[in-house]
VEXTIZA-775636 format. One record per atom (N, C-alpha, C, CB): residue number from 1; atom name; z, y, x. Coordinates in steps of 0.1 Angstrom, whole numbers, plus 5000, padded with zeros to 4 digits. Glycine has a CB too. Example, Ala and Ser with C-alpha at 12.3 -4.5 7.8 and 13.67 -1.06 7.14 Angstrom:
! VEXTIZA-775636
+-----+----+------+------+------+
:   k :  a :    Z :    Y :    X :
+-----+----+------+------+------+
:   1 :  N : 5078 : 4943 : 5132 :
:   1 : CA : 5078 : 4955 : 5123 :
:   1 :  C : 5078 : 4967 : 5132 :
:   1 : CB : 5090 : 4955 : 5113 :
:   2 :  N : 5071 : 4978 : 5128 :
:   2 : CA : 5071 : 4989 : 5137 :
:   2 :  C : 5079 : 5000 : 5129 :
:   2 : CB : 5057 : 4994 : 5141 :
+-----+----+------+------+------+
! end
This chain:
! VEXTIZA-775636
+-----+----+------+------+------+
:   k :  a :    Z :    Y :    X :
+-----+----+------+------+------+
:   1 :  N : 3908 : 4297 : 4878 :
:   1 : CA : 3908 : 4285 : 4887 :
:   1 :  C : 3894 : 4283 : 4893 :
:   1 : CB : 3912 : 4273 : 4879 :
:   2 :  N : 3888 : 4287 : 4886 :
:   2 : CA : 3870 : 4282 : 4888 :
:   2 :  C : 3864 : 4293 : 4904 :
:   2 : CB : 3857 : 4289 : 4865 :
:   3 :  N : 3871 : 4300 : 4903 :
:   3 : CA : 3871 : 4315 : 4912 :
:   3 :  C : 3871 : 4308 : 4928 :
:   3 : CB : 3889 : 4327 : 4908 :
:   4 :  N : 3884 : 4296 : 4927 :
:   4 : CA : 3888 : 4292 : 4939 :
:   4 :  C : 3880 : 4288 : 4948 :
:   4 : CB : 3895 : 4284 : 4939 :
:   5 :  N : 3868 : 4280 : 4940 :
:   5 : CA : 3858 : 4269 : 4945 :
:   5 :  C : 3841 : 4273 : 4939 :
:   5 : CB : 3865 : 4251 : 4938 :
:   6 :  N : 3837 : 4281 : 4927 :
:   6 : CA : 3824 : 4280 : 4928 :
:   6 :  C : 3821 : 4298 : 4926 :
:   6 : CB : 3816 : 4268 : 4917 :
:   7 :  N : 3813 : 4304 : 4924 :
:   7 : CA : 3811 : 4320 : 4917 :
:   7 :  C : 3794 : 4318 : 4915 :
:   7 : CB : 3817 : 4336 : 4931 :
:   8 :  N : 3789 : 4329 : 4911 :
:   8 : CA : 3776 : 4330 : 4907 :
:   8 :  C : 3771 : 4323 : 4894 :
:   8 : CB : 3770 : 4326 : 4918 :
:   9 :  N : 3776 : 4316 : 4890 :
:   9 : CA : 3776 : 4310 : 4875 :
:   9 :  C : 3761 : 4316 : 4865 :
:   9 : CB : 3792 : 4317 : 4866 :
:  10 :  N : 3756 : 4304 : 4865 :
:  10 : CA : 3743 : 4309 : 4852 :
:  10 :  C : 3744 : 4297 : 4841 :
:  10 : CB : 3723 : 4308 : 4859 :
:  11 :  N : 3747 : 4304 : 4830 :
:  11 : CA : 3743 : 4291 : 4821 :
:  11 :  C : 3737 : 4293 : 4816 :
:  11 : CB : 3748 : 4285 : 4815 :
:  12 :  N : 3722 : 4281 : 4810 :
:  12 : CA : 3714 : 4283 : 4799 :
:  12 :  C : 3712 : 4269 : 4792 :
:  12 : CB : 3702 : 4289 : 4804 :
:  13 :  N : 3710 : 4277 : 4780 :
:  13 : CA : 3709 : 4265 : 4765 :
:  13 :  C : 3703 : 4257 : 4762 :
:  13 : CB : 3708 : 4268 : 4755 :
:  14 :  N : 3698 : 4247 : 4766 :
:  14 : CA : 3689 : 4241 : 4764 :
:  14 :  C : 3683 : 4238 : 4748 :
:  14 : CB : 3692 : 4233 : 4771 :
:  15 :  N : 3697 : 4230 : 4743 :
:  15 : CA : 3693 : 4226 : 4726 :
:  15 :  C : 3710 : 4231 : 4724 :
:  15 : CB : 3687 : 4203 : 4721 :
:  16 :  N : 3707 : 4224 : 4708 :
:  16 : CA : 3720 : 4224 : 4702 :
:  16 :  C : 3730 : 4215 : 4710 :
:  16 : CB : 3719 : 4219 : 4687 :
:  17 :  N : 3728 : 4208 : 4718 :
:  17 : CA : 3736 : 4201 : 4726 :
:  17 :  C : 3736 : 4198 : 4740 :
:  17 : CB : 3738 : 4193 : 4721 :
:  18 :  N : 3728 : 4207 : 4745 :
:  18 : CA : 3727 : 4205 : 4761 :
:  18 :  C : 3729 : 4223 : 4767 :
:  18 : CB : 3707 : 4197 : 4766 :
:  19 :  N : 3731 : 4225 : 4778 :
:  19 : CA : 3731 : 4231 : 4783 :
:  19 :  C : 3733 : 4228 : 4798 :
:  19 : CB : 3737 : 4238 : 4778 :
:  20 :  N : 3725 : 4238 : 4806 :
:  20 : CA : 3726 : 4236 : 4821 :
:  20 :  C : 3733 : 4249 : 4828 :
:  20 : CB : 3711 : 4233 : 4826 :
:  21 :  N : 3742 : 4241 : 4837 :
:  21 : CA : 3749 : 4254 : 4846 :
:  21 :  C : 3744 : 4252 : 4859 :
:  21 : CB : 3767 : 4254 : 4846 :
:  22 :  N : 3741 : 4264 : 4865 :
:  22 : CA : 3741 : 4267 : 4877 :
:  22 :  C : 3748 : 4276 : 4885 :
:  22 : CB : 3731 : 4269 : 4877 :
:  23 :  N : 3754 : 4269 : 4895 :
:  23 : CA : 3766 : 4274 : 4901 :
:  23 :  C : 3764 : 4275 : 4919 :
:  23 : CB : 3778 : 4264 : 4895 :
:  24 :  N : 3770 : 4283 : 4926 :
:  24 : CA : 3772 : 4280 : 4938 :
:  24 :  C : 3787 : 4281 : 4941 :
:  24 : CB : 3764 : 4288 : 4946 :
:  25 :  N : 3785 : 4266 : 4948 :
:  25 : CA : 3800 : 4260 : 4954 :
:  25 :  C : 3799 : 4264 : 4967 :
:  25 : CB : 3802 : 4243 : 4954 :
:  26 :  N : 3812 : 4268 : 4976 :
:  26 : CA : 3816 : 4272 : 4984 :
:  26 :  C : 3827 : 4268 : 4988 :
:  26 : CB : 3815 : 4280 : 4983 :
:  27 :  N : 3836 : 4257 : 4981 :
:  27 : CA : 3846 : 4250 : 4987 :
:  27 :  C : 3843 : 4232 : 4977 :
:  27 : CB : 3865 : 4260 : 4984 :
:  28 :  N : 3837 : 4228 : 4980 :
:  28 : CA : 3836 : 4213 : 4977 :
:  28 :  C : 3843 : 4204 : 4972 :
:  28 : CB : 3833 : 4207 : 4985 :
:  29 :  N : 3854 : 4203 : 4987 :
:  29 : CA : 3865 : 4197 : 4982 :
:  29 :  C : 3874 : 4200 : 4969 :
:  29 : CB : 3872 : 4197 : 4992 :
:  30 :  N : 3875 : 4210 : 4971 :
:  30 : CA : 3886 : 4219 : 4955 :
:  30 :  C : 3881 : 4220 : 4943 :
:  30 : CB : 3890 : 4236 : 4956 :
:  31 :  N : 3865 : 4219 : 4946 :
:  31 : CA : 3858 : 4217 : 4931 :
:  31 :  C : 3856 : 4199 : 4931 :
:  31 : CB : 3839 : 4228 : 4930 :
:  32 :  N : 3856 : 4193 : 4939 :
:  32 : CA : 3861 : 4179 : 4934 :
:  32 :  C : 3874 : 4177 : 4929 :
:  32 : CB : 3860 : 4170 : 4943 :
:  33 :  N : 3886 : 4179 : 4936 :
:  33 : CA : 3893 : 4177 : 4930 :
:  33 :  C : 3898 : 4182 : 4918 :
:  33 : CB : 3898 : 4176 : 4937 :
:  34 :  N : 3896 : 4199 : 4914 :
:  34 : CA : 3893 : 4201 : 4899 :
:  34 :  C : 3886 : 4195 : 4889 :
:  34 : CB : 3889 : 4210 : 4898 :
:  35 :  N : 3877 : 4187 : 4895 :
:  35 : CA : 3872 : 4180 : 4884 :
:  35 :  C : 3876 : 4168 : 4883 :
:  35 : CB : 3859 : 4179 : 4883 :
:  36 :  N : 3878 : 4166 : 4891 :
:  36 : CA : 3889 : 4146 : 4888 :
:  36 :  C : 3901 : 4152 : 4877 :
:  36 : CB : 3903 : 4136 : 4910 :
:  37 :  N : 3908 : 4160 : 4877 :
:  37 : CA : 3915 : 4160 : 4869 :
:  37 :  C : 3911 : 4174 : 4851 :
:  37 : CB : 3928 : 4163 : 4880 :
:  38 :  N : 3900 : 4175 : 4853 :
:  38 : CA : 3897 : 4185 : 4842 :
:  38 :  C : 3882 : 4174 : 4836 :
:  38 : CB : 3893 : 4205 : 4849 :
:  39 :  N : 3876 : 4169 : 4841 :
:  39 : CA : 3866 : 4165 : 4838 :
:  39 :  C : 3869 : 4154 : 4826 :
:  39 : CB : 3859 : 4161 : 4849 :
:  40 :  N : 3874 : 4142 : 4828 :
:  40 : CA : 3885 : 4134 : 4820 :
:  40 :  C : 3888 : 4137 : 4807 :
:  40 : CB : 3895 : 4134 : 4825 :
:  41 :  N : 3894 : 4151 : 4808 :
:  41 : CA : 3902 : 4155 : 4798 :
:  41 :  C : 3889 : 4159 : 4788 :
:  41 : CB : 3914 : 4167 : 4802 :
:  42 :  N : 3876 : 4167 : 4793 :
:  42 : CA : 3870 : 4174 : 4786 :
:  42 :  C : 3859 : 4161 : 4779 :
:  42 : CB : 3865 : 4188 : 4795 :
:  43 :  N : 3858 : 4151 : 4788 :
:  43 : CA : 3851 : 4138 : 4782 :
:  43 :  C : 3857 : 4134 : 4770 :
:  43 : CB : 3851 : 4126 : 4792 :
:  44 :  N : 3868 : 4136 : 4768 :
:  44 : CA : 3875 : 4129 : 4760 :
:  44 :  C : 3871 : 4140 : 4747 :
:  44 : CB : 3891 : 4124 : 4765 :
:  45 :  N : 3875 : 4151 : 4748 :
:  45 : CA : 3875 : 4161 : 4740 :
:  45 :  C : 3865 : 4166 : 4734 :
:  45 : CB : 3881 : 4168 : 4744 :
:  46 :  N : 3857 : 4165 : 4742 :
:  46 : CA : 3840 : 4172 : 4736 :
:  46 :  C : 3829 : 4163 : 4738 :
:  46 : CB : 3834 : 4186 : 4745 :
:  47 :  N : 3832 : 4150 : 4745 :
:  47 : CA : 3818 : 4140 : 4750 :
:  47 :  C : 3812 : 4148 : 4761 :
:  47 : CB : 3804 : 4138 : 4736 :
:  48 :  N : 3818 : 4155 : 4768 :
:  48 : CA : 3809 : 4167 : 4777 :
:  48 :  C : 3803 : 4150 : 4790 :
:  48 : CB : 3825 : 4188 : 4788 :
:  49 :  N : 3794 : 4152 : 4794 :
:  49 : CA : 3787 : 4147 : 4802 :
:  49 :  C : 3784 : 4153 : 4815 :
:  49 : CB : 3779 : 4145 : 4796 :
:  50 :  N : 3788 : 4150 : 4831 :
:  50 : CA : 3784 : 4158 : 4842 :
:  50 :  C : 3777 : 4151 : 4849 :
:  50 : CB : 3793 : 4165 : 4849 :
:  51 :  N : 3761 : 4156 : 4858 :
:  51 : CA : 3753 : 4153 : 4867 :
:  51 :  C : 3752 : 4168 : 4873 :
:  51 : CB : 3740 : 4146 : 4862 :
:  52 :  N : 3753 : 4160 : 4888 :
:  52 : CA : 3751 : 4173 : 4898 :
:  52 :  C : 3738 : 4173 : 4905 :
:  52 : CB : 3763 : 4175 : 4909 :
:  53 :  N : 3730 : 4182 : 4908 :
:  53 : CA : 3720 : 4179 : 4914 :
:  53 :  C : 3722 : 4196 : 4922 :
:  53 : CB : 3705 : 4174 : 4904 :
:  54 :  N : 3715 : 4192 : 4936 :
:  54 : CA : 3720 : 4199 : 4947 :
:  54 :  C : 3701 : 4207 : 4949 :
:  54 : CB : 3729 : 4187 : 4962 :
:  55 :  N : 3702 : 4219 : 4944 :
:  55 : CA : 3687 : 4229 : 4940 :
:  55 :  C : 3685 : 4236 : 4963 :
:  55 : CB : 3694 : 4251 : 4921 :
:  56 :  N : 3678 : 4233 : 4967 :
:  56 : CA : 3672 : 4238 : 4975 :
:  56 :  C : 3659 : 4245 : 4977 :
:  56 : CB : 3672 : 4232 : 4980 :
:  57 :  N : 3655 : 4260 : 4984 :
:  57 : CA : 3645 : 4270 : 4981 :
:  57 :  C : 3630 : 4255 : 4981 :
:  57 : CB : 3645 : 4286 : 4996 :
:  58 :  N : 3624 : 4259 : 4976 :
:  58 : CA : 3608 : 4256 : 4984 :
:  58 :  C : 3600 : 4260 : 4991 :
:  58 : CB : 3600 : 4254 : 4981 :
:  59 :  N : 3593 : 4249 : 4998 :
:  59 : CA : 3587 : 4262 : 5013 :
:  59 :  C : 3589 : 4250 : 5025 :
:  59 : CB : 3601 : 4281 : 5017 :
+-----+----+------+------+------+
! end
């Protein structure tokens, strides 16, 4: 599903309970609406927590 809307995927570990993903999105809308309905579910299930922050080059 994830295929539809982001690719390039990095994840790294921060602690025993953080980790950061880095992703490039390429359809916005479809990765919002996947997450209105998956995000919810995984709050409930794991405490998972999401902030997005949008990484641009420097320069």
């Amino acid at each position: 599903m994830r295929s539809k809307f982001i690719k390039n995927d990095v994840v790294g570990k921060v602690n025993d309970h953080t980790a950061v993903i880095k992703t490039t999105i390429f359809d916005q809308e479809a990765m919002k609406s996947a997450m209105a309905i998956r995000m919810p579910e995984l709050v409930e299930q794991m405490g998972i927590e999401n902030e997005m922050y949008v990484l641009t080059p420097a320069g």
